[in-house]
C-alpha positions in Angstrom: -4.9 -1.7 -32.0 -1.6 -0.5 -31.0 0.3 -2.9 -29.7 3.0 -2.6 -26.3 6.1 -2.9 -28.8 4.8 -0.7 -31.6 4.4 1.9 -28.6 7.3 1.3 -27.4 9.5 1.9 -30.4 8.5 5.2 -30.7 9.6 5.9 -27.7 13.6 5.8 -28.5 14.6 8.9 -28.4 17.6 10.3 -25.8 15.0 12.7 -24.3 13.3 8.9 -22.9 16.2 7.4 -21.8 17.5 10.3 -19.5 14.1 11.0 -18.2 14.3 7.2 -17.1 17.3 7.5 -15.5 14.7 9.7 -13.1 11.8 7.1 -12.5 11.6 7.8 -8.6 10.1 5.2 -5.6 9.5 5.1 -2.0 8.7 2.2 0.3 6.4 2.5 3.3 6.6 -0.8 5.3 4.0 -1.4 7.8 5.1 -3.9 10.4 4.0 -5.0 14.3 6.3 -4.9 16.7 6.0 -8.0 18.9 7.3 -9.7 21.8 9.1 -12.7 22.0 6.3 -14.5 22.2 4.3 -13.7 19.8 2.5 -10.9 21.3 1.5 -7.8 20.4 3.5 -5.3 21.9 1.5 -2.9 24.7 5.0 -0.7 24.7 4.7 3.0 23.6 6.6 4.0 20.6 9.7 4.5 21.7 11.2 7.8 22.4 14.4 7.2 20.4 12.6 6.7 17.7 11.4 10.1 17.5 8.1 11.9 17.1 5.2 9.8 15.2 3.6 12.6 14.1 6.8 14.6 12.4 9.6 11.9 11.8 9.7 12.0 7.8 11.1 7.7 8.0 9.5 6.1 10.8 6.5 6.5 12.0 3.2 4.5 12.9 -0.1 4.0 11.7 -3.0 2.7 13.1 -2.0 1.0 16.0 0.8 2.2 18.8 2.1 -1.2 17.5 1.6 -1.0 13.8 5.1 0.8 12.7 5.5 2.6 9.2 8.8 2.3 8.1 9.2 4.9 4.7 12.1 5.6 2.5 12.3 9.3 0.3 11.8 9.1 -3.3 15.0 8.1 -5.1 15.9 7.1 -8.6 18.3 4.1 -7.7 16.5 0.9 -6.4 19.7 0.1 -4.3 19.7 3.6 -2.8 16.2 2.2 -1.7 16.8 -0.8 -0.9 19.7 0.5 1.5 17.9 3.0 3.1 15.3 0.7 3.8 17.8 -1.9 5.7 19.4 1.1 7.5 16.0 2.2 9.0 15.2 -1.3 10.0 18.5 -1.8 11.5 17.7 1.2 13.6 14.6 0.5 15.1 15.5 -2.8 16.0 18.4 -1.5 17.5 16.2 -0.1 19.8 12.9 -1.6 20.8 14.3 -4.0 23.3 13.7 -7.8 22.8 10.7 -7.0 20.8 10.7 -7.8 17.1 9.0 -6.7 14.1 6.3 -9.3 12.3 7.4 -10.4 8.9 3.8 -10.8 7.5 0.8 -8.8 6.4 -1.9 -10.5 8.7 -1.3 -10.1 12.2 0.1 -12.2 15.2 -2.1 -13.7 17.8 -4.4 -11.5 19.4 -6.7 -12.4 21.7 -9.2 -9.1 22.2 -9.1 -6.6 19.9 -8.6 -4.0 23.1 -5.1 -5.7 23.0 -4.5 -3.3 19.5 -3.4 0.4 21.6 -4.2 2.9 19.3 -1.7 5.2 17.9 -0.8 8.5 19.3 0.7 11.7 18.0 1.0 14.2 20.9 -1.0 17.4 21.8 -1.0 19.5 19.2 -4.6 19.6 17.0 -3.3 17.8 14.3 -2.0 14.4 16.3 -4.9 14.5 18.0 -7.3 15.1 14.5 -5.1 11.1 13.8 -5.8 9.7 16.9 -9.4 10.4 17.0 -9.6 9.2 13.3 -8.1 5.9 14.3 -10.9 5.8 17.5 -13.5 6.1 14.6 -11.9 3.3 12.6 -12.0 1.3 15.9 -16.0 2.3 16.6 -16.6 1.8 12.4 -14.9 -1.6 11.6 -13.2 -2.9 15.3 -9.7 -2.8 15.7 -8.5 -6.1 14.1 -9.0 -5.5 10.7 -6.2 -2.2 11.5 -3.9 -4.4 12.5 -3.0 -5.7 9.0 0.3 -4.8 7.6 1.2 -4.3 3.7 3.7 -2.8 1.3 2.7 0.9 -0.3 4.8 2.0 -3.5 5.0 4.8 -4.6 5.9 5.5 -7.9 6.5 8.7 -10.0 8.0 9.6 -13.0 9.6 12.9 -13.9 8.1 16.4 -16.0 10.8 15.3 -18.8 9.0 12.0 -19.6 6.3 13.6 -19.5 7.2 16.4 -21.7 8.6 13.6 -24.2 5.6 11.7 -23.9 3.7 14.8 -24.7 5.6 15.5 -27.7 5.5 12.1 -28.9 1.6 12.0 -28.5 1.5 14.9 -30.8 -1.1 17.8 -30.1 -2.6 17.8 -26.5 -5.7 19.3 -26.3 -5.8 19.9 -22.4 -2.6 22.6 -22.7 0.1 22.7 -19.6 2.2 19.9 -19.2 0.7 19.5 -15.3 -3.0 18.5 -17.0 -1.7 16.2 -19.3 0.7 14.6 -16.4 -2.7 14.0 -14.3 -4.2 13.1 -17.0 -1.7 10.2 -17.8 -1.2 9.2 -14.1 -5.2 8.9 -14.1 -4.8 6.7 -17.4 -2.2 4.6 -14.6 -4.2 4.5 -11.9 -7.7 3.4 -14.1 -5.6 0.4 -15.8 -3.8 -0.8 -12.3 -7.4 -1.1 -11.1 -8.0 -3.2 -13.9 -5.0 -5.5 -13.9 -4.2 -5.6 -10.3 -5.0 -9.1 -10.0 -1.9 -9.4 -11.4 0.4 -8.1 -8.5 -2.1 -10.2 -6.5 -1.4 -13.3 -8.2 2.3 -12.9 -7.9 2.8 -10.9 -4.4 0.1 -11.9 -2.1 1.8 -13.2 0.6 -1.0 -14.1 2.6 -3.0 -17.4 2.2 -2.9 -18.4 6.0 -3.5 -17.2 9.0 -4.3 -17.0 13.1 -7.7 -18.1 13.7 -7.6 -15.6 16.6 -8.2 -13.0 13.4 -11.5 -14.1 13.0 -13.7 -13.4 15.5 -16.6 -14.6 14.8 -16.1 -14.0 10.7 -15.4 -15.9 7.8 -18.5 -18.6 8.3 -19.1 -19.1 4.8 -15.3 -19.5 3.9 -14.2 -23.0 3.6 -11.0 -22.8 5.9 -9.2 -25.4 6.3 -7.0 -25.8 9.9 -3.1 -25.9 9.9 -1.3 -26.2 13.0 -2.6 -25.7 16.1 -4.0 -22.0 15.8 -3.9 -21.1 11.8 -6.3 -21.3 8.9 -5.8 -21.4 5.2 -7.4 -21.5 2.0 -5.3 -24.2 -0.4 -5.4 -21.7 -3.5 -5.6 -18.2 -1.8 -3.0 -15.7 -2.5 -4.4 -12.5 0.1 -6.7 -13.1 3.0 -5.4 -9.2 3.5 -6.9 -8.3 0.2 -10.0 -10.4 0.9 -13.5 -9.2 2.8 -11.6 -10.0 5.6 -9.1 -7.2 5.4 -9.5 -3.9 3.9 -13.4 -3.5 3.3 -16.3 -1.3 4.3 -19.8 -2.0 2.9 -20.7 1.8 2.8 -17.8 2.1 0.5 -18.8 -0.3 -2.0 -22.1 2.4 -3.1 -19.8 5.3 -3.7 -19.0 4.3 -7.0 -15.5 6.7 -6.8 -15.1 7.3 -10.5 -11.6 7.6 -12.8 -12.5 8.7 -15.9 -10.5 11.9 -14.8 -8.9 13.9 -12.1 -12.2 15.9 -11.3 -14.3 13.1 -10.9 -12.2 11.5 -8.6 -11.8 14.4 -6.7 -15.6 15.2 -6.5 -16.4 11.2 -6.0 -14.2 11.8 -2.7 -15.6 14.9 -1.6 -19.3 13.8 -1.8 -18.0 10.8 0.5 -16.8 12.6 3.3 -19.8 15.2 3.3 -22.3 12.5 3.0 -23.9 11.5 6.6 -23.8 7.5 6.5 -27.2 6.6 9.1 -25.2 3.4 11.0 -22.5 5.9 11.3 -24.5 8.4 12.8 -25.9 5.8 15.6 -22.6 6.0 16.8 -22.6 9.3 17.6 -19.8 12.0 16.8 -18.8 13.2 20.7 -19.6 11.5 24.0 -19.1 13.3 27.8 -16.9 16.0 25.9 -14.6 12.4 24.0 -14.5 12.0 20.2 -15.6 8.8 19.1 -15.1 9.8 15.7 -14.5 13.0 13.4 -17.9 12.6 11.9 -20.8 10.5 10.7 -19.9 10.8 7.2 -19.4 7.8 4.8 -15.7 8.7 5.1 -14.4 10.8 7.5 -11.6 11.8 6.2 -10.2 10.8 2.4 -7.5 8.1 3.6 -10.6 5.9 4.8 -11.2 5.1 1.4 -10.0 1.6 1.0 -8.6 1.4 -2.6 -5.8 -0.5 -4.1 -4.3 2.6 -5.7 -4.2 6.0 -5.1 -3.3 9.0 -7.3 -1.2 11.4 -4.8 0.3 14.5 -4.1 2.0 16.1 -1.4 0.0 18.0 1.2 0.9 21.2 2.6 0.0 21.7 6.3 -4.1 21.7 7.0 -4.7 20.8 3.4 -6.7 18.6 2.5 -5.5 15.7 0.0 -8.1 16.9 -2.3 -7.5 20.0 -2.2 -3.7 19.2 -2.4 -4.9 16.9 -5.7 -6.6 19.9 -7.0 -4.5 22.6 -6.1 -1.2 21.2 -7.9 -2.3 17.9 -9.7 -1.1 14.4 -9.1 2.7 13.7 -8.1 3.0 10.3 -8.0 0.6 6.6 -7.6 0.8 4.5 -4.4 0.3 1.2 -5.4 -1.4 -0.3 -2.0 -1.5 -3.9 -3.2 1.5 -5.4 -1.9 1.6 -8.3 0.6 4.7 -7.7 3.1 6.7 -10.5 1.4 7.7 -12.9 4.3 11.1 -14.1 2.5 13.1 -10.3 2.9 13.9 -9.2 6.1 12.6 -5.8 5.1 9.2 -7.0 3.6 9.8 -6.8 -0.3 12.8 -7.5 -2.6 14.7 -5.6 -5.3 13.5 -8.3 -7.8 9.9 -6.9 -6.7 10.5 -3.6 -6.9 11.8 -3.8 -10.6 8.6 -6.2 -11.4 6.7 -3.0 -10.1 8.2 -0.5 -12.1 7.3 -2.6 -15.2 3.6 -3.3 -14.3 3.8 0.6 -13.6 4.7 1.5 -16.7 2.8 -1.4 -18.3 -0.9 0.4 -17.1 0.3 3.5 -18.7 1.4 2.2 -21.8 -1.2 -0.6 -22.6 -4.1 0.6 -25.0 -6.6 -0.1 -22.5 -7.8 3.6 -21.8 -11.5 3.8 -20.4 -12.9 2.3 -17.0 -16.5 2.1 -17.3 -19.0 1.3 -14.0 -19.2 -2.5 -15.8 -15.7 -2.8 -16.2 -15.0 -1.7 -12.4 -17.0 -3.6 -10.9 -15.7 -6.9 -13.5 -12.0 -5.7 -12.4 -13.4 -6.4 -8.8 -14.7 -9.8 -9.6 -11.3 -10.6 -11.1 -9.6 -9.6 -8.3 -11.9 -11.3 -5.8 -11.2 -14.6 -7.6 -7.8 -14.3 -7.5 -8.1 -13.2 -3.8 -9.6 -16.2 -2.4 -8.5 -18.9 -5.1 -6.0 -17.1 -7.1 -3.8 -20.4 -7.8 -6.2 -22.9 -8.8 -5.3 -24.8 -11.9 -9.3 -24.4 -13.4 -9.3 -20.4 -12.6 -11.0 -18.4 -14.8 -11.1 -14.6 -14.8 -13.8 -12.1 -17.0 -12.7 -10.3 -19.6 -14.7 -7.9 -21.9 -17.3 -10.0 -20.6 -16.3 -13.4 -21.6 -14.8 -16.1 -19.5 -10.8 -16.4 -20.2 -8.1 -18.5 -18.2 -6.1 -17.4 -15.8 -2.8 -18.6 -17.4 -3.8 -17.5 -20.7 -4.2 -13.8 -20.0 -1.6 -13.8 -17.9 0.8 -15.0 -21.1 0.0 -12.0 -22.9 0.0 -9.6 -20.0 4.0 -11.3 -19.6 4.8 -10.9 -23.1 3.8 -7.2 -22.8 5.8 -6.2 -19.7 9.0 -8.7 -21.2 8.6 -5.9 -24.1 8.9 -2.7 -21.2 11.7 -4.5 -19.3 14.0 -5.0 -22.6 12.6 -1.6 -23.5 14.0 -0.2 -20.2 17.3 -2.1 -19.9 17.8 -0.7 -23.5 18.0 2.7 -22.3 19.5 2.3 -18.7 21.7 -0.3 -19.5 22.5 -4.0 -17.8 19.8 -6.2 -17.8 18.0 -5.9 -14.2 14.5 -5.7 -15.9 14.7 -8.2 -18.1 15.7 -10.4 -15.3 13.2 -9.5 -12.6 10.7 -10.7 -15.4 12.7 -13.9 -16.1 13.1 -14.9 -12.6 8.9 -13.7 -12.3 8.0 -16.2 -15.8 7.5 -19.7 -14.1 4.9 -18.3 -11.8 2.8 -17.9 -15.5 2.0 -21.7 -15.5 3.6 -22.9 -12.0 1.2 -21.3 -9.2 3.7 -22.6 -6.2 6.5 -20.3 -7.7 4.2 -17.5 -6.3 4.7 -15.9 -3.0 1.7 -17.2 -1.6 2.2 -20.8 -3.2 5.9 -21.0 -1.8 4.7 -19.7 2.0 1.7 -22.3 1.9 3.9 -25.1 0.5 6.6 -24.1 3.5 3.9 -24.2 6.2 2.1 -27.3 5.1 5.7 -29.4 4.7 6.5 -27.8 8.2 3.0 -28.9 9.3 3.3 -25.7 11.5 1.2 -22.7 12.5 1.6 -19.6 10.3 2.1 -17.6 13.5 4.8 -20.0 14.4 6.8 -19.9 11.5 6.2 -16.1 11.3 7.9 -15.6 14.9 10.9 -17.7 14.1 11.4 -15.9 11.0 10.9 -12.4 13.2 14.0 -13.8 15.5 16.0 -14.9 12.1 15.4 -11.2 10.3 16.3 -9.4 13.8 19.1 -10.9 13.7 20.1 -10.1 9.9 19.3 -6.3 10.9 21.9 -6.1 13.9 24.2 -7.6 11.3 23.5 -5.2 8.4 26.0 -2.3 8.5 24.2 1.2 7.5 25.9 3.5 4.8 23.2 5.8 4.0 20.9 6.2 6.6 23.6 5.8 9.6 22.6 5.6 13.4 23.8 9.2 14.3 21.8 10.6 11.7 18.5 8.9 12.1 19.2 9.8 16.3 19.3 13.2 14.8 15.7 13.3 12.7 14.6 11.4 15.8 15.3 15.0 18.1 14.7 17.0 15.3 11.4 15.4 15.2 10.3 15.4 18.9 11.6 19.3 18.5 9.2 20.1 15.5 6.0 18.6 17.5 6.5 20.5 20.3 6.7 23.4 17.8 3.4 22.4 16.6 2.1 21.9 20.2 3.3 25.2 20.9 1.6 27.1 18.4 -2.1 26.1 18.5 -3.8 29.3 19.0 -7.5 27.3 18.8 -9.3 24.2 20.3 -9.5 21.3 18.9 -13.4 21.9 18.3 -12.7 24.7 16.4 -9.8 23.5 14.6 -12.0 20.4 13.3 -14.8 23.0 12.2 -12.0 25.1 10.4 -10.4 21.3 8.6 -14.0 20.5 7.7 -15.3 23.6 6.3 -16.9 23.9 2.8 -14.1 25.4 0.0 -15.8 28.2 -2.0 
């Protein structure tokens, strides 16, 4: 078996180290905007902040509420971080007294009516997202939307992978594209496999407002905190959990990633294939959408996975298609907590740990993803989920039982190898670091987000939505201190007109009906 470092050291050569000088990322950061009590808000987007559906940095997404916050690709994980402050400073510059929630499960809400759904103008395209989010409503209820996380999105450039191609020797699928997709698969296949991982060390959400259950979570031992919060002593994600993200008709799609193709024909048999419960809703009511369709998906995004291999969609393409048409760009990593101690919902010191567990599921020998080892990647990750820092955890692998601490001590080793490996060729010692300051979690569970936020809130003896709301008014205050550089006030007002300009465009120009321009979306390619 090849191991990380004997990898590694073949890959030395000047060709490596300016290609990763190029390793790209971009932050979107959901977050709820609140009142001052706690609330959450019933105010429409804000004009100022531009046009939801055409604004390329903020944005919303499930919820009129539920804000997306997203930075451009860049190569410079202070650029990133900047940018990220800047836009932050700008929005709450301008929604009033409200403030933006600083963790992933929501504030109190009392009906899930309370959760206005987003909306994106006139034109067929804002209203193709708005009736998508009604069906999410209809499908799973509106709570489970109003979760907010962390997606990274990571991409490396067509040099490495022309140096990796020449390094690998003789490629037997040809063009540089098919063996990039090909290796971004090999990512994606081996981040569903050790994903636990970013669990154990980023979730960020082991409490939260009973107000979020409903009705659910009756065979989950919760125990009370506060006066209106629940926790479980070794979770790490309730967000991650059957809680959050889930939808039983998913779980018998079986979405395959042995290789582009088969993803892409996984996720097309999903959105063509009429689910019956769905079908009881029924598609259109007195001339309203209550969904897109009756289909197990009804469009790709509703496919609730950890990771996702991407590329950029032109207008009225599909992602599929978009997949198909030009191969894969980049990998969102959809993981992430919104980490509760950065007033911008994830730290440098994160973002570096990312890049080397990136780079540590493309390089680790690990290569195949069989249906058993899915669905044993799944287990591991539910463990971790809902009792991720126990002392006596044990995860599954190969089929045998093996601690928690112990595979974790290799899996460290490994990406300490990729962050001296990448200091060595960028310089400094940032990487290195990030893993250093990351290390104690190995054998100390309350070094972990999760472990550090439960440890705060039991010491406090305090609600989680408490301490979330003073925390909102702290980190509002931090971004009318911050001073922008890159992404300054007068030019985020510009994108914001530019933005309400370019839907109206849109508007404008729709020369059929929505009925029609869903039939065209939907249609069979041949």
């Amino acid at each position: 078996m090849t191991t990380i470092k004997n990898r590694l050291d073949k890959l030395s050569s000047v060709d490596f180290t300016n290609a990763l000088k190029d390793i790209k990322r971009g932050i979107e950061r959901e977050t709820l905007r609140v009142s001052p009590n706690g609330k959450i808000s019933q105010v429409e987007h804000p004009e100022v902040l531009g046009a939801t559906l055409t604004h390329p940095y903020i944005t919303t997404d499930y919820s009129e509420a539920l804000m997306e916050l997203i930075t451009p690709p860049s190569n410079n994980i202070d650029t990133t971080y900047t940018q990220l402050f800047d836009i932050h400073h700008f929005v709450s510059q301008h929604i009033g007294d409200e403030m933006l929630w600083p963790m992933s499960m929501p504030c109190f809400i009392e009906n899930q009516d309370e959760i206005p759904l987003a909306y994106f103008g006139e034109s067929n395209v804002g209203k193709m997202k708005h009736t998508y989010r009604k069906g999410l409503k209809n499908r799973y209820g509106s709570m489970m939307q109003a979760i907010a996380g962390i997606h990274y999105n990571f991409s490396l450039p067509e040099s490495f992978w022309a140096a990796l191609k020449k390094e690998e020797g003789e490629y037997k699928g040809g063009c540089i594209g098919e063996f990039q997709s090909e290796q971004y698969m090999r990512m994606v296949r081996n981040i569903k496999r050790y994903v636990w991982v970013v669990t154990y060390l980023f979730g960020a959400s082991p409490a939260m407002c009973r107000s979020f259950l409903e009705g659910k979570g009756g065979a989950i031992p919760f125990e009370k905190l506060g006066k209106g919060s629940v926790y479980l002593p070794h979770a790490t994600s309730l967000r991650m959990s059957d809680l959050g993200y889930t939808n039983s008709e998913q779980s018998a799609l079986n979405v395959e990633y042995g290789c582009l193709k088969e993803y892409i024909e996984k996720l097309r048999i999903a959105i063509r294939t009429e689910s019956l419960d769905y079908k009881k809703l029924g598609v259109k009511e007195n001339g309203e959408y209550k969904q897109l369709n009756h289909n197990i998906l009804q469009i790709e995004n509703e496919l609730y996975a950890p990771v996702r291999p991407k590329q950029v969609a032109k207008s009225g393409e599909k992602p599929t298609d978009a997949l198909e048409n030009r191969g894969i760009m980049y990998v969102e990593l959809r993981a992430l907590d919104v980490n509760p101690f950065s007033p911008v919902g994830i730290s440098k010191e994160q973002m570096r740990v990312i890049d080397v567990f990136m780079l540590f599921c493309l390089l680790t020998d690990q290569d195949e993803l069989s249906q058993e080892q899915q669905a044993e990647s799944e287990e591991n990750q539910d463990r971790i989920v809902l009792n991720g820092r126990a002392d006596y955890l044990e995860l599954i692998k190969h089929g045998e039982a093996i601690s928690r601490n112990e595979w974790l001590s290799t899996i460290f080793d490994e990406m300490k190898e990729i962050s001296h490996w990448l200091d060595a060729h960028l310089g400094g010692s940032d990487y290195s670091d990030a893993i250093s300051s990351i290390w104690a979690c190995k054998d100390d569970p309350s070094k972990t987000l999760s472990g550090q936020l439960l440890d705060t809130l039991l010491n406090k003896n305090t609600d989680n939505g408490y301490y979330a709301l003073a925390l909102a008014d702290e980190y509002k205050q931090k971004h009318a201190e911050h001073s922008p550089s890159i992404f300054t006030p007068d030019l985020l007002l510009a994108e914001g007109i530019d933005s309400i300009k370019t839907r109206k465009e849109i508007e404008a120009n729709d020369k059929v009906s929505f009925d029609e321009f869903l039939e065209k979306y939907f249609a069979v390619k041949v």
